[in-house]
C-alpha positions, 0 to 999 in steps of 0.5 A, spaced: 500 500 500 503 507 498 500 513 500 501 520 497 503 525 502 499 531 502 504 535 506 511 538 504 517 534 505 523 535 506 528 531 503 533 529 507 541 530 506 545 526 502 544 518 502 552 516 505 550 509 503 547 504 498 543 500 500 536 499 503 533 505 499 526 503 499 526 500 506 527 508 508 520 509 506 517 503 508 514 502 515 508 497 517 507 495 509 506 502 508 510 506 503 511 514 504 515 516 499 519 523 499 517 529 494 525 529 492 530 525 494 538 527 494 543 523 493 551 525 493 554 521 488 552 517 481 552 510 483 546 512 489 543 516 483 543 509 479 540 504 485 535 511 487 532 511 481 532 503 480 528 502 487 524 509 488 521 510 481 515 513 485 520 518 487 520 523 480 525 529 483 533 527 484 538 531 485 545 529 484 549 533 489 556 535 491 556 532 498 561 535 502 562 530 507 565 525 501 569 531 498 572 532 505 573 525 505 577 525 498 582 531 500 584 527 506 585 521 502 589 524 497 594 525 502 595 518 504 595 515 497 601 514 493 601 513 486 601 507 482 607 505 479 609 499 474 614 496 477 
């Protein structure tokens, strides 16, 4: 059973992990489902639109959580080199 929900509602931050998409929505075998979900990288954009079609309205946008993540991992790798 799905619901339309007739308030706004928010969408929540960017989604950090890639599993249990529709279960976020989903409680007592009633399906609510967001207005706009946002995602923070192209791959959750991929498994959101594959398991949320319900959801028309998503974003794909710069997280900043992961980009400081990025920064500080630069620091610590080293480049591949042949041997």
């Amino acid at each position: 059973m799905s619901h339309e929900v007739s308030q706004l509602i928010f969408p929540l931050p960017p989604w950090h992990s890639w599993v249990n998409f529709r279960e976020r929505f989903t409680r007592n075998g009633v399906n609510c489902f967001p207005h706009e979900v946002w995602v923070g990288d192209k791959h959750a954009l991929k498994i959101a639109k594959e398991e949320i079609p319900e959801v028309t309205i998503m974003y794909l946008i710069e997280d900043k959580y992961f980009q400081d993540i990025k920064e500080e991992l630069k620091k610590y790798s080293k480049p591949f080199v042949p041997q």
